[in-house]
N, C-alpha and C positions, 0 to 999 in steps of 0.2 A: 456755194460750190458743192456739187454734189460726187462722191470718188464710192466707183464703183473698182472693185480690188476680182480679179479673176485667177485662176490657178497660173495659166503660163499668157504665153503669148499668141497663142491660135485662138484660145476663149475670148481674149483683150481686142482680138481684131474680126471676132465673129460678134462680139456685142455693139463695139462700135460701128460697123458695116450696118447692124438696125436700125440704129438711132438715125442714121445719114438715108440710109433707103427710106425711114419712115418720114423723114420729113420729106421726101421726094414721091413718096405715093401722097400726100397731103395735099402739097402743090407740086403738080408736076412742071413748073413754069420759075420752080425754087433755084433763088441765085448759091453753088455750093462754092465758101471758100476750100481751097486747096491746097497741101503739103508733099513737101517729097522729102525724101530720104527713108531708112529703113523703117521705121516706125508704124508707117502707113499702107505698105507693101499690102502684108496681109489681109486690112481691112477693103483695098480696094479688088484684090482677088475673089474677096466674099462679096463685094457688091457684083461685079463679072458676073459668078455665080447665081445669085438670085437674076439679074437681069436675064441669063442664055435660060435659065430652069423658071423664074416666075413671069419672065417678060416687063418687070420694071424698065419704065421707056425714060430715057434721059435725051428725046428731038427735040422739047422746050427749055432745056435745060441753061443757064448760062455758067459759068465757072470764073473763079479770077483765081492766080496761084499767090503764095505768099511771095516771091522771092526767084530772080534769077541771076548765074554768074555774070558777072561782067566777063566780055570778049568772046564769050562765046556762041556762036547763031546759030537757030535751034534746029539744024539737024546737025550740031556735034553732035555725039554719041552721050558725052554728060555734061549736057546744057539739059537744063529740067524742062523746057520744051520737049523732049526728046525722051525724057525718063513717064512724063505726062500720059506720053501718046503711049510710047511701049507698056507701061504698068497699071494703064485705067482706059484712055479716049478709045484704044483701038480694040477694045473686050465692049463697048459700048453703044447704042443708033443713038451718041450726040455727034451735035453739025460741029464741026470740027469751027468752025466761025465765032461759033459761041463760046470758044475758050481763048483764056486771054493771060497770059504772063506779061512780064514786064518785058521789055526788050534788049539785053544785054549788050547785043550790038552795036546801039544807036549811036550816030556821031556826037550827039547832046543828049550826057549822061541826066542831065536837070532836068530839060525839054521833057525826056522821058520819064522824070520822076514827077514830073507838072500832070504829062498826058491822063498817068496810069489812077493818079490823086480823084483826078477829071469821070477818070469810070469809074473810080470807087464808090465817087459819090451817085452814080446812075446805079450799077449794080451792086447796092449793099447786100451782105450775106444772110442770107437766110440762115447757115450755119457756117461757120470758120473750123475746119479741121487746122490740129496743130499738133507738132512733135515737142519734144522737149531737150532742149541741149543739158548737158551733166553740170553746167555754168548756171543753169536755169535763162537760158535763153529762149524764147520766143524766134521766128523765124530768123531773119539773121538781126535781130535787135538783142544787142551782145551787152554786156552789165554796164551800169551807168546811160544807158538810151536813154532819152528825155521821155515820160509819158504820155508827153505831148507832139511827138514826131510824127511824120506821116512819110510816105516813102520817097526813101533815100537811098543817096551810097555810101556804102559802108565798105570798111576797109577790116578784113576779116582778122579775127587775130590769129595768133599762132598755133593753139590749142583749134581748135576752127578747122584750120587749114591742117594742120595735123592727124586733127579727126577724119578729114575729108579725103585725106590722100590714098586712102585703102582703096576709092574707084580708080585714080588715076594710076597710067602705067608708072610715076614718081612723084615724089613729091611736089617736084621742080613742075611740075605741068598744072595744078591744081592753079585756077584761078584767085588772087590776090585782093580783089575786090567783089562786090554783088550791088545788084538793089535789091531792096527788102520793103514790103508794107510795116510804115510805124508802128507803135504803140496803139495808136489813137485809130489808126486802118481795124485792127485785128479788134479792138473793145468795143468798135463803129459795130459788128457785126451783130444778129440778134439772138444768135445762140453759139458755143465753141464748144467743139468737143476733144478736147485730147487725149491721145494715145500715149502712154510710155511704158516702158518695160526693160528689164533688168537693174539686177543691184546697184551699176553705177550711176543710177537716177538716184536712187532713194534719196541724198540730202537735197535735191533740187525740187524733190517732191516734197519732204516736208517742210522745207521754206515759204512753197510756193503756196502750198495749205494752212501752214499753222503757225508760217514769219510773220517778220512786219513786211508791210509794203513797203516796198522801198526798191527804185532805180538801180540798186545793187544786186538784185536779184527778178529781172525784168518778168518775171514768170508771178511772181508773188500779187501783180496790178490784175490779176483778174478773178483775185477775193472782191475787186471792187465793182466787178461783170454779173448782174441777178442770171445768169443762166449756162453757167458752165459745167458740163459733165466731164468729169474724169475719169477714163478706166484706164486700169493701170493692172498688170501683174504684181506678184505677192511678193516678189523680188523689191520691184520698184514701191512697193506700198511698207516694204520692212523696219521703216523707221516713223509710220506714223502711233 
């Protein structure tokens, strides 16, 4: 595991914006996994940027996202279909075909966890972007996930839904459920890069680096991944 430590959070999200464009000028035809929430904002702003100033082309591109709420179809306003297109696709020339979340909507929430398993296995990631929950969670694989899960639904917990309620007009509105790519989806990938930043990461960060592995801290199973980059701000790196 490799942890690269930057001053704040605009450095954290202009190094990692390289690493993800470099692997897309390498193969432009590169499968990128994908995260939402605030984490990753910045980095994909900086990829926008090289794209409109260097012309990095993302028309070969394919995407699959970590995780979407259940109930909600993707043009709510925060269904991550919808945060996807606003904060990356539509700054982007990718075919909008080639991007794939899970479907939150689906009358068969299985069916849909069967389907999504179905493309993981066509479109493996070339690289896996990933935030970090303050739990040391992984997309929504919340403590105790099997490490051997693959995408499911998950019923978020309170800390979760808590966290999440700062988009919604109340609490009361925040979706209850999600599905999320397993354990076993996100380590399937051939490289990860994550992004985290401020002080209330640091114990999730040095668990995740310097614990034991262990289901209690789903973040910690990707000491067992030969190719993960961490950049993290100074904040989030304080406690190694």
């Amino acid at each position: 595991m490799k942890v690269i430590v930057t001053e704040n959070y605009e450095e954290m999200s202009k190094k990692a914006a390289e690493i993800v464009i470099g692997i897309v000028k390498n193969n432009p035809k590169a499968v990128l996994g994908l995260a939402t929430g605030s984490s990753p904002i910045g980095m994909y702003q900086n990829m926008i940027k090289d794209h409109k100033e260097n012309g990095t082309s993302y028309k070969d591109v394919h995407t699959v996202n970590l995780d979407e709420y259940v109930g909600l179809t993707a043009d709510h306003d925060q269904s991550y279909a919808y945060f996807m297109r606003a904060n990356l696709f539509n700054g982007l020339d990718i075919d909008l075909k080639n991007t794939n979340l899970p479907c939150g909507a689906a009358s068969d929430l299985q069916a849909e966890c069967d389907r999504y398993n179905a493309l993981l296995e066509n479109y493996k990631q070339d690289v896996q972007v990933l935030g970090l929950g303050s739990n040391g969670h992984i997309g929504f694989n919340e403590p105790d996930t099997p490490f051997a899960s693959v995408t499911h639904l998950v019923d978020l917990t309170e800390n979760t839904i808590k966290d999440n309620s700062r988009l919604f007009a109340s609490i009361d509105e925040v979706p209850r459920q999600a599905l999320s790519m397993g354990v076993k989806n996100i380590m399937n990938a051939k490289s990860i890069v994550m992004v985290v930043s401020g002080k209330n990461k640091a114990a999730a960060v040095k668990g995740m680096v310097k614990g034991e592995v262990t289901p209690a801290l789903p973040a910690s199973v990707l000491q067992l991944h030969p190719f993960v980059t961490v950049v993290c701000d100074k904040d989030a790196a304080s406690l190694l």
